[in-house]
N, C-alpha and C positions, 0 to 999 in steps of 0.2 A: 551748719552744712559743711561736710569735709572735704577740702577740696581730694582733688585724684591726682598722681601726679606719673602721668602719663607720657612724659617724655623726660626725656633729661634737662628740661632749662631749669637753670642754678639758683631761680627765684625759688623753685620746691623746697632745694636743700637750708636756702636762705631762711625759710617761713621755718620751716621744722627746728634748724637753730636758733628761733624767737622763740619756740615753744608752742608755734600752732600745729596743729592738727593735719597733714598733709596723709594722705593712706597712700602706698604703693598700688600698683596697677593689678599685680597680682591677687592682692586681699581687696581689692575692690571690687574685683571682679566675683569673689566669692558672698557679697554683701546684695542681700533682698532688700535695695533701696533704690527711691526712683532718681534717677537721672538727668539732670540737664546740661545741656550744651551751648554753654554762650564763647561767642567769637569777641576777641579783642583787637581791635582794629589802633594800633599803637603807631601815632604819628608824631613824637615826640620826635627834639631833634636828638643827636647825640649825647649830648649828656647829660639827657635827661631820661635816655631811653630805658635804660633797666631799671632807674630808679620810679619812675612810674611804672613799670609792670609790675614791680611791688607792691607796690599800693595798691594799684588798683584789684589785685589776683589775694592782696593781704583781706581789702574790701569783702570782695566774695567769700572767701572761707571765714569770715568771723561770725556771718551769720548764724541765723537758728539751723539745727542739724533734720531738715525732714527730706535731703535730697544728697547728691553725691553732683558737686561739680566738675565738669570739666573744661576749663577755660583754654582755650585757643589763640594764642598770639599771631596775630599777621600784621605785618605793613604794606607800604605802596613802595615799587621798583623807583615811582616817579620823585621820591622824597632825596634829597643828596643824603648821601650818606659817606663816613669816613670808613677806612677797610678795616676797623677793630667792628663797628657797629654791623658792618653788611659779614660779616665772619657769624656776630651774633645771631642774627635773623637768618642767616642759610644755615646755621646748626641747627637753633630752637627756636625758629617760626614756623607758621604754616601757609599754605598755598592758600590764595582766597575758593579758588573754583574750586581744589579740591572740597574745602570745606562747605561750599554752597551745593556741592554735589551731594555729600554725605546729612546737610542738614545741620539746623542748628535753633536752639530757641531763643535768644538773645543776643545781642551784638551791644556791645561798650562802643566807644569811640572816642576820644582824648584829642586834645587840642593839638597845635602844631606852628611852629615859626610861620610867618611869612613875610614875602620879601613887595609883592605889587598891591596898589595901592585899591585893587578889587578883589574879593576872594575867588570869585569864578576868571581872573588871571593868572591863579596859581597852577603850578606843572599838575599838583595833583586834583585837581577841579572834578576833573573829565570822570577819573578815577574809583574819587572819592561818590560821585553821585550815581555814578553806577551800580557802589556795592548799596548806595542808601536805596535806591530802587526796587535792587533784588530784595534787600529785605525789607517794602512794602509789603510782599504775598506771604515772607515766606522766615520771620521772627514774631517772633507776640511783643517784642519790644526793644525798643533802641534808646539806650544810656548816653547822651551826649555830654562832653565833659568843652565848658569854654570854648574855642572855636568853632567846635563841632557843633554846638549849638549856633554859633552865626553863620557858619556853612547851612547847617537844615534850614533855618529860618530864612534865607537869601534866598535859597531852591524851592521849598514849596511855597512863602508868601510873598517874594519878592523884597524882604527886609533887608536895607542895609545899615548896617552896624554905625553909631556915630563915633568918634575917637576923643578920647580924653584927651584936655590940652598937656595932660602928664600924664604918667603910669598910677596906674590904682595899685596899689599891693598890700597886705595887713591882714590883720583880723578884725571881723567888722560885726557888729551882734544884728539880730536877723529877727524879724517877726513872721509867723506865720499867716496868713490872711487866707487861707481856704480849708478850715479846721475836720469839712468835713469830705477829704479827697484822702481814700486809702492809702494813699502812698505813705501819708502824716501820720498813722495810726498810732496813737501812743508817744508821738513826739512832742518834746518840750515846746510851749507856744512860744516862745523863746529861747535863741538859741545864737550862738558865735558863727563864724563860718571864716575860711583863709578863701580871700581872693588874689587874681596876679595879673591884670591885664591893659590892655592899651584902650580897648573899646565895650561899647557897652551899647545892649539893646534895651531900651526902656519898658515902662509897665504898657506905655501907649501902644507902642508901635507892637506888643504881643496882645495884647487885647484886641485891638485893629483886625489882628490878623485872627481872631475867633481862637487864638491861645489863652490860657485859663492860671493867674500867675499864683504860685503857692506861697510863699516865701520871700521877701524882700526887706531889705536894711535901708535906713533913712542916708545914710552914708555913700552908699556903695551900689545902689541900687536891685533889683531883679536879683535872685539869689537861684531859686527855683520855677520854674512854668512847664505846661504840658500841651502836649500839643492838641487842636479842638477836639480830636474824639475821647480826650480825657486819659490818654495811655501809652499809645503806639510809638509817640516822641518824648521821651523826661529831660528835660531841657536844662541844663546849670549852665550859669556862667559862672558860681565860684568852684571852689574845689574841696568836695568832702573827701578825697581820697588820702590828701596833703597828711603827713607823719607829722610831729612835733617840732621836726627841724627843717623840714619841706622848705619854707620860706628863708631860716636860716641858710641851708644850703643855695639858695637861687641867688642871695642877698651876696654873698661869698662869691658865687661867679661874677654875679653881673661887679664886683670890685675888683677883679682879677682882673677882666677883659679891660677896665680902664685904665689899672695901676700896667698893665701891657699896652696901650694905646690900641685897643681895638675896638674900644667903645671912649666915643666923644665927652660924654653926660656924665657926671659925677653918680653914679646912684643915689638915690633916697632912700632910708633908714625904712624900713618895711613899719603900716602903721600900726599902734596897738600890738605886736606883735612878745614883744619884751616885756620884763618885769621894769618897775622903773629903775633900779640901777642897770639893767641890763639895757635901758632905753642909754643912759647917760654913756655906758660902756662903746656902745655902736656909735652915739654921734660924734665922740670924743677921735673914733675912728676915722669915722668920715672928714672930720674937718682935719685930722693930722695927713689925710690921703689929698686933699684938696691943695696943701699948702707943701707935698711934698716933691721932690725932684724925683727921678729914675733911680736914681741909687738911694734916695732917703724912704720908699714910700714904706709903711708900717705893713707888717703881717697881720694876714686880716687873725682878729681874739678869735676863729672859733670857737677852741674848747672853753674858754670865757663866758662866750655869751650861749653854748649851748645848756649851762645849768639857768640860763635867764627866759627860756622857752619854756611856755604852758601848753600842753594840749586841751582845749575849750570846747572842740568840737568833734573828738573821734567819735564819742556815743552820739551824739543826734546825726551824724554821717554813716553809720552803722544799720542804724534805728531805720534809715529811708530807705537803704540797699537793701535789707531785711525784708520791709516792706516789699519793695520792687520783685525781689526776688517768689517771695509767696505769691504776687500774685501771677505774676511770669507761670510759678509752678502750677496755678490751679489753672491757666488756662491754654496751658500746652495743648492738652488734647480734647476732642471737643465734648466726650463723654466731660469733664472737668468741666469746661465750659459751660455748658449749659444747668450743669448743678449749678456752677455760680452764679450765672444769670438766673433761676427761678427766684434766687431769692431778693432781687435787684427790685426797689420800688421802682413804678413805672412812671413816676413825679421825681424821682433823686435827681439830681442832674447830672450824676456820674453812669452816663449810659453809653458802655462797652461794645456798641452795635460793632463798628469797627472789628476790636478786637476781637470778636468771637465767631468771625469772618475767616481770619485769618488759621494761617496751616491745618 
């Protein structure tokens, strides 16, 4: 699917210098191809902000080519922001209303810092469940990445997230447990996946709640769930969007902020992440940063440990968006819809009544 690159943000130029496929607006406009329009709802914090629009907008254009994307970046005013980041988003973001005006068939949503110790305490709460609202009526589907998934789940079932007595971070291998939910179509039953987070909703507490769980690790828990009407919510707590160095990179700040005294906690070595020299490479690190003074601490090995990174999981991360994506597209409009539903057995228990309600 190619993406369209209809404004100037430098993530376009970025993809096309990887070699993917971006089309200008102009030759887009000349192409008898159908269209869709999903909103990115990018609540990272600063410096994490561009580098998830990559991924995430990298995600959409790798798919299969039967449509012409146009991805839409918007944040919340409520999220702090530093004046490089808020520079970014009032060049190359978007208005939420305006886009909720013009329409849109899918909305992404990506996790986000926070600071109190409830999520509906956060500045962006109010915000945040407003835009999920709107697109109740008026998306065929909402992609929640990490928080965003314990935000949905807090708002419609009441779930609150329990906290790891430490950070979870790594790669962690994943089994499928709902083989027969479209979204899996063709994916390995078996699969890796980077996760990176403080908390974690269980298989319980989403089943409880009439959510349907796809994917989950003996390790790490919950990978993939959906929400009851089998569609409308795609729920991840880990992260398929993550690059090869995604956790490299994160690993690198969160040693920054301590080798600066900005963070208490020594970090931990991301798990499964490394080859094994590259495992020995980073803890060798870590304990020279533990034992060091202000002026003794070690530069973190980057480029070292960046030839000690595998990517395990881009293709079954791919594979699902893929997925997601076709069925988004057959059921944008209801002529579509309802083709897809004729052929839906009336015993499957993947029954779209919901989504075929919708726009």
């Amino acid at each position: 699917m190619p993406l369209v690159a209809h404004n100037g943000l430098p993530t376009f130029q970025k993809l096309r210098d990887d070699g993917h496929v971006v089309l200008p607006l102009e030759r887009a406009e000349h192409q008898d191809i159908r269209e869709l329009h999903i909103g990115f709802l990018n609540m990272m914090p600063d410096a994490a902000l561009t580098a998830t629009e990559r991924q995430f907008i990298h995600l959409v254009g790798s798919s299969n080519p039967i449509a012409q994307f146009f991805v839409y970046p918007f944040s919340l005013p409520e999220l702090n922001r530093g004046e490089k980041a808020e520079e970014h988003i009032r060049q190359y973001y978007f208005d939420f209303d305006e886009l909720a005006e013009q329409g849109l068939d899918a909305l992404i949503i990506t996790g986000a810092n926070v600071i109190n110790p409830s999520l509906d305490q956060e500045p962006f709460w109010e915000p945040l469940i407003n835009i999920v609202r709107w697109a109740e009526d008026n998306v065929t589907s909402v992609f929640c990445s990490c928080l965003a998934t314990h935000a949905l789940v807090k708002h419609y079932h009441g779930i609150d997230r329990r906290h790891f007595p430490k950070k979870r971070w790594g790669v962690y291998s994943h089994k499928v447990t709902r083989r027969d939910h479209p979204i899996l179509r063709d994916v390995n039953t078996r699969f890796d996946a980077p996760h990176s987070r403080h908390n974690d909703v269980s298989r319980k507490q989403f089943e409880d709640a009439g959510c349907s769980v796809l994917a989950e690790s003996e390790d790490i828990g919950v990978h993939l769930a959906v929400s009851p009407d089998q569609f409308h919510n795609i729920y991840f707590q880990g992260h398929p969007e993550y690059g090869a160095i995604s956790l490299l990179k994160e690993f690198k700040r969160e040693s920054n902020l301590f080798r600066n005294g900005e963070r208490e906690k020594l970090p931990r070595v991301p798990e499964n992440l490394f080859t094994p020299e590259g495992q020995e490479i980073a803890a060798r690190f870590v304990a020279q940063l533990k034992m060091a003074g202000d002026d003794t601490a070690p530069d973190f090995p980057e480029d070292e440990l960046t030839h000690h990174c595998d990517n395990t999981w881009g293709d079954t991360g791919k594979a699902i968006v893929n997925n997601w994506l076709g069925l988004v597209y057959q059921l944008t409009n209801l002529d579509r819809k309802q083709q897809f539903m004729s052929g839906v057995d009336p015993d499957d228990p993947l029954q779209f009544r919901q989504a075929t309600t919708r726009k």
